[in-house]
DOTI-548945 format. One record per residue (C-alpha): x, y, z negated. Coordinates in pm, 1 decimal. Each point is the difference from the previous one (the first is absolute). Example, Ala and Ser with C-alpha at 12.3 -4.5 7.8 and 13.67 -1.06 7.14 Angstrom:
<recs>
[[1230.0 -450.0 -780.0]] [[137.0 344.0 66.0]] 
</recs>
This chain:
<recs>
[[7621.6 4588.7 3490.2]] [[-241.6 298.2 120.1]] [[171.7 181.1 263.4]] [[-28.0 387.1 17.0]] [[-48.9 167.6 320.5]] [[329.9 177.1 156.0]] [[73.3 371.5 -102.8]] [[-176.0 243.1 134.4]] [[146.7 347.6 182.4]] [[-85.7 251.3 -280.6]] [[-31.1 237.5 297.0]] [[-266.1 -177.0 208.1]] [[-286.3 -134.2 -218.5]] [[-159.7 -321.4 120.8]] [[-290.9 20.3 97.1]] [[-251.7 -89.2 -247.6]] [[-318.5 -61.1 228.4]] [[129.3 -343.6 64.8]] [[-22.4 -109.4 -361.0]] [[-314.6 -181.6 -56.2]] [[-303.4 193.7 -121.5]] [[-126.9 -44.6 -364.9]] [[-245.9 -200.9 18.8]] [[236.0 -252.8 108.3]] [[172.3 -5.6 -325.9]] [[-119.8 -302.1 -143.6]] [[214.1 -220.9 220.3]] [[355.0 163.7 -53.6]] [[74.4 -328.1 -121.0]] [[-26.0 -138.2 333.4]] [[318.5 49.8 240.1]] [[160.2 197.5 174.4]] [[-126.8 233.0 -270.0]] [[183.1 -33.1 -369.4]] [[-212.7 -84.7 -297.0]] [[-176.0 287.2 -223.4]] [[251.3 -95.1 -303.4]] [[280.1 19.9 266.0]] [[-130.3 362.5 168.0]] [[-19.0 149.5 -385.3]] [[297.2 -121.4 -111.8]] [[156.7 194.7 353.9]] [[-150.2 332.9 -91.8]] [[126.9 -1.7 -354.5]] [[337.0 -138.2 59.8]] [[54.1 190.6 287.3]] [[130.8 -39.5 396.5]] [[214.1 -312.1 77.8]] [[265.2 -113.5 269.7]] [[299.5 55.1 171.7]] [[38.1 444.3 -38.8]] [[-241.7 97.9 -276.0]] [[201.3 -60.9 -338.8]] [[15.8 381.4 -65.8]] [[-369.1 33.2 55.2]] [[-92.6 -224.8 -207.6]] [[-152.6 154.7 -364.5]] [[255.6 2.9 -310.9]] [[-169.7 -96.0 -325.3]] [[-55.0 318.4 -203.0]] [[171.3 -214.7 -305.2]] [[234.7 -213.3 -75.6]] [[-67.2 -412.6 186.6]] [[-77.5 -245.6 -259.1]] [[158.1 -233.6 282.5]] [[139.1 26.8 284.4]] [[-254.5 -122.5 204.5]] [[-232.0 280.4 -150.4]] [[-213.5 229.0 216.6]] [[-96.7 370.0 -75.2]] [[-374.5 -149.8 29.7]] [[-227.2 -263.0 -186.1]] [[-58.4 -332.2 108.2]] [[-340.7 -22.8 136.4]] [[-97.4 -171.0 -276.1]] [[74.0 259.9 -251.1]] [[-124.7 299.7 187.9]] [[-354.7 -182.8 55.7]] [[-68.3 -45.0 -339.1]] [[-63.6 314.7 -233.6]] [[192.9 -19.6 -337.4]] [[-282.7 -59.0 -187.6]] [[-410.6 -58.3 66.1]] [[-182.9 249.4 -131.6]] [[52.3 358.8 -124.9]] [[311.2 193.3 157.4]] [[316.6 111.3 -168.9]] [[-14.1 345.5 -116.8]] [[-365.8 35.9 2.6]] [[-248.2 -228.7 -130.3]] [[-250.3 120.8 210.3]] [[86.4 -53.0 320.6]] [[55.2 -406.5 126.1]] [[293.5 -158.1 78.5]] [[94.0 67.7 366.6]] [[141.3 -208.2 279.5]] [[323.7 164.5 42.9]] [[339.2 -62.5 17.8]] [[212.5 105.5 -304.4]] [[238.4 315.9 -32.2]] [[342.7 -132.5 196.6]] [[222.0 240.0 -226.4]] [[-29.9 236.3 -367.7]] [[314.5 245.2 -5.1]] [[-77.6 237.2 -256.5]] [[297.9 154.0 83.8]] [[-51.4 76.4 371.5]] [[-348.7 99.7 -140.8]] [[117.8 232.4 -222.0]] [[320.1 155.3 277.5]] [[-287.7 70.6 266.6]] [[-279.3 130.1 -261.1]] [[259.1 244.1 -113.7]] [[87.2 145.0 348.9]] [[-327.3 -39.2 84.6]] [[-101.9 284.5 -308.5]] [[273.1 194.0 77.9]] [[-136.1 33.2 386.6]] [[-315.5 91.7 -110.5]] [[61.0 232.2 -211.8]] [[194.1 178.8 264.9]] [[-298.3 12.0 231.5]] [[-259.6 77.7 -241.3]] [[-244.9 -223.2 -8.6]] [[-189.5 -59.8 -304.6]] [[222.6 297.3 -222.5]] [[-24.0 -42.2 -346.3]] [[-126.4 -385.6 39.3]] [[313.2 -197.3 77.8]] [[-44.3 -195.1 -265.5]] [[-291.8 -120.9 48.7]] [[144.9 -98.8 334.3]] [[255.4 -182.8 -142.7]] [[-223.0 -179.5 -189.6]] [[-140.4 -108.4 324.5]] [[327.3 -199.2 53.2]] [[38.9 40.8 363.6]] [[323.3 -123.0 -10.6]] [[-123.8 -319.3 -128.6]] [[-238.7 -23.7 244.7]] [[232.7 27.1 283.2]] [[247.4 -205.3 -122.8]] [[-233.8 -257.9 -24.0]] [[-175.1 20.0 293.7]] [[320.7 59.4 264.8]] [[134.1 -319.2 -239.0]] [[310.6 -20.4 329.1]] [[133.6 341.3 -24.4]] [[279.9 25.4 -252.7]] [[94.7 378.8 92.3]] [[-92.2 237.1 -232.6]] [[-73.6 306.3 301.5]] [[-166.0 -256.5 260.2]] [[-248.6 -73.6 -314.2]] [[-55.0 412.5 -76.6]] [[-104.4 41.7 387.3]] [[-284.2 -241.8 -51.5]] [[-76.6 142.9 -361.8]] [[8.3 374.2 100.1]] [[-240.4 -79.6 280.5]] [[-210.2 -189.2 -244.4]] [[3.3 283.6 -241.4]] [[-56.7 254.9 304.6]] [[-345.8 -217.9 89.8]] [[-128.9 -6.7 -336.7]] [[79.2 349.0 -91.6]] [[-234.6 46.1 368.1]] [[-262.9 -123.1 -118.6]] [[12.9 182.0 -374.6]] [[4.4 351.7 130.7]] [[-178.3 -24.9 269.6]] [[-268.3 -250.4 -48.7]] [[-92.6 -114.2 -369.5]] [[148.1 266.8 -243.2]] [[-186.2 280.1 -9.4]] [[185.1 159.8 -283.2]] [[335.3 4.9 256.2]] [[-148.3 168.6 252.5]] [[-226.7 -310.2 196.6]] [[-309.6 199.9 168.3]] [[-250.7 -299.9 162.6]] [[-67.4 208.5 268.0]] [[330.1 109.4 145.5]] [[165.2 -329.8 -63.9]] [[7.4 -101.1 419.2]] [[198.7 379.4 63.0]] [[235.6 -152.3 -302.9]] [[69.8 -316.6 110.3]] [[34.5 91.9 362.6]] [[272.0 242.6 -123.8]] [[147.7 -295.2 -192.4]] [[8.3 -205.3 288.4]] [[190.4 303.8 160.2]] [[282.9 15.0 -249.4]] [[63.2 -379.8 67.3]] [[-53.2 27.5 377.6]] [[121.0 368.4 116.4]] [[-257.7 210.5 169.7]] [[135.6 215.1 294.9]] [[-128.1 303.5 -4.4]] [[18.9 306.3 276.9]] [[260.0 196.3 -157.4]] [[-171.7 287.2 -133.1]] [[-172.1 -205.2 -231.3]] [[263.4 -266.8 -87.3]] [[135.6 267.8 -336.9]] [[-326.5 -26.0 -98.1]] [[-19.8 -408.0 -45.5]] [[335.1 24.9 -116.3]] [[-71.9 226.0 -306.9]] [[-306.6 -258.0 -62.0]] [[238.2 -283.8 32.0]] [[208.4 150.6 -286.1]] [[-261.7 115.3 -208.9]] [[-160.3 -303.3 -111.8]] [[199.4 -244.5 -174.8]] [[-249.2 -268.3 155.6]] [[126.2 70.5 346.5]] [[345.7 28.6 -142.6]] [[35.1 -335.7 -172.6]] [[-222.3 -129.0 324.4]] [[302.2 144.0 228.6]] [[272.7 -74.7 -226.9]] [[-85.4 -386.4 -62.2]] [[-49.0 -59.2 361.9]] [[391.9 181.3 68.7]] [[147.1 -248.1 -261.7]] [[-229.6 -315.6 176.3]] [[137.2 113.7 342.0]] [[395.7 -64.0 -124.0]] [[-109.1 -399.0 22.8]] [[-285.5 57.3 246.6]] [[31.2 -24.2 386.1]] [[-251.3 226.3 193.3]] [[-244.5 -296.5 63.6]] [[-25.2 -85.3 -353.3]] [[-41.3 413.8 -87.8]] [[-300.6 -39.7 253.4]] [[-105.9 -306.2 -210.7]] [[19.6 158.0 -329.0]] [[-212.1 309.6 131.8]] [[-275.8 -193.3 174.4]] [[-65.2 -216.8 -352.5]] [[-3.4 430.2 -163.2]] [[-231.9 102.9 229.4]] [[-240.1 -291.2 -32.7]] [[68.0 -9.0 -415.5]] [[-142.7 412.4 77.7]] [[-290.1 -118.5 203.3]] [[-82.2 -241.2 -333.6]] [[5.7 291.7 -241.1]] [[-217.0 219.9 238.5]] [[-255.9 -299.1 -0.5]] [[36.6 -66.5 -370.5]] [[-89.7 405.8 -21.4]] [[-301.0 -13.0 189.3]] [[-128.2 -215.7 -186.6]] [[64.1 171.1 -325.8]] [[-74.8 331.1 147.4]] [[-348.4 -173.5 157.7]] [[-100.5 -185.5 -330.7]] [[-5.5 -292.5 182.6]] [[128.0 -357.5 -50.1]] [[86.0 -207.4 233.6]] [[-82.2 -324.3 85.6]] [[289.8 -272.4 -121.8]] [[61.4 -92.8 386.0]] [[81.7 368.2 88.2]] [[190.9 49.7 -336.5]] [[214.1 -291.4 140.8]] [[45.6 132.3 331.4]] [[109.2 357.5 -133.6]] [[273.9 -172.7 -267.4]] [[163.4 -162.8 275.5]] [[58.8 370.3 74.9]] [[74.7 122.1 -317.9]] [[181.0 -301.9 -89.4]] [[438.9 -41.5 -52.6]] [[48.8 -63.4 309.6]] [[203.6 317.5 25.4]] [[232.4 -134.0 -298.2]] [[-3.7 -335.2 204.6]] [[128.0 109.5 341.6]] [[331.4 143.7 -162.6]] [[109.6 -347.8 -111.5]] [[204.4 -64.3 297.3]] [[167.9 309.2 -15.9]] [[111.7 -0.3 -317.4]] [[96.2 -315.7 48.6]] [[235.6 81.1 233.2]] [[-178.8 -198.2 345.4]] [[-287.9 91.5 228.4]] [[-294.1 -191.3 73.3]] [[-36.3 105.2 399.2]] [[-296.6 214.7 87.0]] [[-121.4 -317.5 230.6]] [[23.8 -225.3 -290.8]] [[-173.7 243.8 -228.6]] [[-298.3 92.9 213.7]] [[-84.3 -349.3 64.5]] [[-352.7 -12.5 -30.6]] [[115.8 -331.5 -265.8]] [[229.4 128.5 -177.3]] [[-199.0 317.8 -58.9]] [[-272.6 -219.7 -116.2]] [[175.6 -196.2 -214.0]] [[195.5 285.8 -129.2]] [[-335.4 204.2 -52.4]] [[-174.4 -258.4 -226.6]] [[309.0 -9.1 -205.5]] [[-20.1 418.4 -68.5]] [[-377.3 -59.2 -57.8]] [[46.1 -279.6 -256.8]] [[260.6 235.8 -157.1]] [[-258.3 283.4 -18.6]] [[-233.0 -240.7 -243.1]] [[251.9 -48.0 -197.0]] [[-14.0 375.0 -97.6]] [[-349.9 -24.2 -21.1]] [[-14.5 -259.6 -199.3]] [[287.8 165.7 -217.8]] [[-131.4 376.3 1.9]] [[-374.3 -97.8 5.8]] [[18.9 55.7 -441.9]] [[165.7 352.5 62.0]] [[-241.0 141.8 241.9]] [[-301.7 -83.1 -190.0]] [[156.8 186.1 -289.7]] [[25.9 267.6 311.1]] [[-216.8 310.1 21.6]] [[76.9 -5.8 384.2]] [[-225.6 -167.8 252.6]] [[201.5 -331.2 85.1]] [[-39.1 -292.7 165.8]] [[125.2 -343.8 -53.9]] [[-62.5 -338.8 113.6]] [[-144.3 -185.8 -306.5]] [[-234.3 318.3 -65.0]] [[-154.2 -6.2 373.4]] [[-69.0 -376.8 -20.6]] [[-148.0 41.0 -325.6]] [[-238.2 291.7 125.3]] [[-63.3 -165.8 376.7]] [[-35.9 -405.3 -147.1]] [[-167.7 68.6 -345.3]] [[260.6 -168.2 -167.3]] [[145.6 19.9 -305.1]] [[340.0 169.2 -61.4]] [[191.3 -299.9 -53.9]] [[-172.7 -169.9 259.8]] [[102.2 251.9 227.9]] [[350.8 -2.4 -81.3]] [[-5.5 -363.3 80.8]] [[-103.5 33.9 305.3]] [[272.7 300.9 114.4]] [[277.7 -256.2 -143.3]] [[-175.4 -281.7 248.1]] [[18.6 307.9 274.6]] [[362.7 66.8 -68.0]] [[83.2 -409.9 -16.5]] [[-125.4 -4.9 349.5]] [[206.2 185.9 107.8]] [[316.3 -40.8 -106.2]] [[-93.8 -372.7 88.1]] [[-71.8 128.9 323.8]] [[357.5 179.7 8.1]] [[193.9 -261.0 -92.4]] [[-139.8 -271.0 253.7]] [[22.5 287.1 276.2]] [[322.7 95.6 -47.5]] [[130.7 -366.3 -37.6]] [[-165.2 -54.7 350.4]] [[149.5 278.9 131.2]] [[380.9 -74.8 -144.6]] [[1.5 -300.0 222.0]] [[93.8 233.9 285.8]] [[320.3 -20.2 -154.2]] [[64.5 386.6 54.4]] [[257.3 75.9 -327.1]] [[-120.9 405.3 -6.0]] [[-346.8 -152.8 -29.0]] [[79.6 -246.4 -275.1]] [[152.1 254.7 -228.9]] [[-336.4 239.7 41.7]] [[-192.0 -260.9 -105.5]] [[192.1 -111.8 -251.3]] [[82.7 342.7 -106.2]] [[-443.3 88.8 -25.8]] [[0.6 -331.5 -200.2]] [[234.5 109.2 -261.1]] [[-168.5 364.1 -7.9]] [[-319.5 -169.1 -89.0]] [[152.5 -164.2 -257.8]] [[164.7 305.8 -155.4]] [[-286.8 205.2 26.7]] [[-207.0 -242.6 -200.0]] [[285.8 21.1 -246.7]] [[-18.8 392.2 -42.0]] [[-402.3 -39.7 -70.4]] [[32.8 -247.7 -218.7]] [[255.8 185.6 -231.0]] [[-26.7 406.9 41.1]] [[-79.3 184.7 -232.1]] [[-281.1 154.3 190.9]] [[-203.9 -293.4 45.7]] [[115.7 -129.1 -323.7]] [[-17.9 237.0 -326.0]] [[4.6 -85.3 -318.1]] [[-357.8 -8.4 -201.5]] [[-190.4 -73.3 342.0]] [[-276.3 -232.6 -32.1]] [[33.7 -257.6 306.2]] [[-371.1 -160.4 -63.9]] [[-209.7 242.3 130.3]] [[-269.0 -162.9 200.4]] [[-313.4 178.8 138.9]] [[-13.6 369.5 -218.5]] [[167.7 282.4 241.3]] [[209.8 168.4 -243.4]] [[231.1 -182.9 -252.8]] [[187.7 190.3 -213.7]] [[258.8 259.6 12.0]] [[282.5 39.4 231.2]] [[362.7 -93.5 -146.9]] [[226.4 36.2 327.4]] [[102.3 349.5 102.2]] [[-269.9 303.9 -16.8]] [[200.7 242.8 234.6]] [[167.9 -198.2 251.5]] [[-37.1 -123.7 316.3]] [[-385.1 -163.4 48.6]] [[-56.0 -90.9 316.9]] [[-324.7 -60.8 -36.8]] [[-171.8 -337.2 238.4]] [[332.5 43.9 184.7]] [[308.2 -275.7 -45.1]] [[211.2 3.9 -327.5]] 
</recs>
């Protein structure tokens, strides 16, 4: 029987430099290092040994046996459900991904309607909460934090999600609410501001203030950060506002090149998204989860990396998803499957074939990273992982069946002409533009 490696102090990370580097993958099968099949089947079942029962992950639903795990076998989460096109939209492939781990409607629908009722009270997008809703947020989150059961630890992450996308509407893509290309830097500088306080001299602090509680932007911005730091410790606050402030240095690139007429080449597209990626949605999975995943741990240059590909695989998914929507755009936007086309000479759906191969990689990548690094045995570590696997899964889900990637009367075949039809989803609701979701 494969023996696990003793419990870790949750307080002192081990430290990862010792593992062995990548390249040395191919013989995990050799001792004292487990097997690749044994190393997966760690990260999605969780820590073991003597002390780390109640770290371990529940299942989201019901066991069909006892000796159930909240996580596939190997087997099952290597193999897509089907070869071919994807669930939900014909157009794009199937993906390697693992599956949603939960669907509660229910929980949806509780956090979706708290969700509304906070926006509404900070003012962002008046008169459109509908179309919001329509968004399903609620599902999203649900599905993406697939270990959080509490109704209020899910709102933090949803409000903040909300907050971000709302960002990047008025200030960046939507012209009609009040986004000006050439003052979006002052905006999102003031953004970043209402999420990490500015300290002014005090003759000018009023001033900020009154601009803090002006703009329901920098209100929900403020507001969803309060409610995140009720789970939050400090260092994962500091977390959270890093990912912001490099998710506002993607939407300043992403302007200059609109503003510029320029396109970028697909590598620099690539480096910007990890910017503008989820990794801000990401980092709040151990705090709404209830743990923390120490700041040593975290800024491992390895488990940065690892956790980096996954946000930038999760960022073609919404490519591949929105790519249908912002051709029907007027806006300038930018999306994976249209720069490959332009830069390779490609055909559409050659193009989207190879941003699915780009986003396999990846998640590939991911999941034999993160298995390495789960043999350190550190249970805080584990959960992360496991907890990034589980989002990827979930956020597949939510592009696969929204209703804004997914309307009724679209035509899915489009292959090489660059406009296709009318747009079904939403008219006056959040766009977000090249941006995630």
């Amino acid at each position: 029987m494969q023996k696990h490696p003793p419990a870790a102090d949750p307080a002192h990370p081990p430290d990862l430099s010792t593992l062995p580097d990548r390249s040395a993958l191919p013989v995990l099968s050799a001792p004292p290092v487990p097997s690749r099949a044994a190393l997966l089947a760690r990260l999605r079942g969780g820590p073991g040994g003597p002390g780390t029962s109640t770290l371990r992950i529940r299942p989201a639903l019901p066991p069909p046996a006892p000796a159930a795990v909240p996580f596939p076998t190997p087997a099952a989460a290597a193999t897509p459900a089907a070869p071919g096109r994807s669930r939900g939209n014909p157009a794009v492939p199937e993906l390697y991904c693992p599956p949603p781990q939960r669907d509660d409607p229910a929980l949806a629908e509780t956090v979706e309607d708290r969700l509304i009722a906070w926006a509404e009270e900070t003012g962002i997008y008046a008169g459109r909460l509908d179309d919001v809703r329509e968004l399903s947020l609620g599902r999203y989150t649900m599905l993406t934090y697939a270990h959080v059961e509490d109704p209020d630890r899910l709102l933090a992450p949803a409000k903040c999600t909300l907050a971000q996308w709302a960002t990047d509407d008025y200030y960046c893509d939507d012209e009609s609410a009040g986004a000006v290309p050439l003052q979006i830097a002052t905006h999102l500088s003031q953004a970043l501001a209402a999420i990490d306080p500015a300290h002014l001299p005090a003759r000018y602090a009023p001033r900020l203030e009154q601009a803090m509680r002006a703009d329901p932007v920098l209100v929900a911005l403020r507001s969803s950060t309060a409610h995140l730091s009720r789970y939050a410790t400090r260092s994962q606050l500091t977390r959270y506002r890093h990912e912001m402030a490099a998710l506002f240095s993607g939407y300043t690139a992403e302007a200059g090149w609109r503003v510029s007429g320029r396109t970028p080449p697909v590598w620099e597209f690539l480096a910007v998204r990890q910017d503008n990626s989820f990794m801000p949605t990401m980092v709040m999975l151990d705090p709404a989860g209830g743990y923390e995943l120490p700041v040593e741990a975290y800024a491992d240059p390895r488990v940065r990396g690892a956790v980096l590909k996954a946000a930038s695989a999760s960022v073609i998914v919404n490519d591949l998803y929105s790519m249908h929507r912002e051709d029907e755009s007027a806006a300038v936007n930018y999306n994976l499957p249209a720069l490959i086309e332009a830069e390779e000479g490609c055909s559409r759906a050659e193009a989207v074939r190879r941003s699915a191969d780009l986003h396999d990689e990846l998640v590939r990548a991911f999941e034999e990273e993160s298995a390495l690094l789960a043999a350190a045995g550190f249970p805080p570590l584990i959960r992360f992982l496991a907890d990034v696997w589980a989002w990827l899964g979930g956020n597949l889900e939510w592009h696969r069946t929204t209703a804004r990637y997914n309307s009724a009367g679209r035509d899915p075949a489009r292959d090489d002409s660059p406009t296709h039809g009318q747009e079904h989803g939403p008219t006056h609701g959040p766009t977000h533009g090249g941006t995630p979701a």
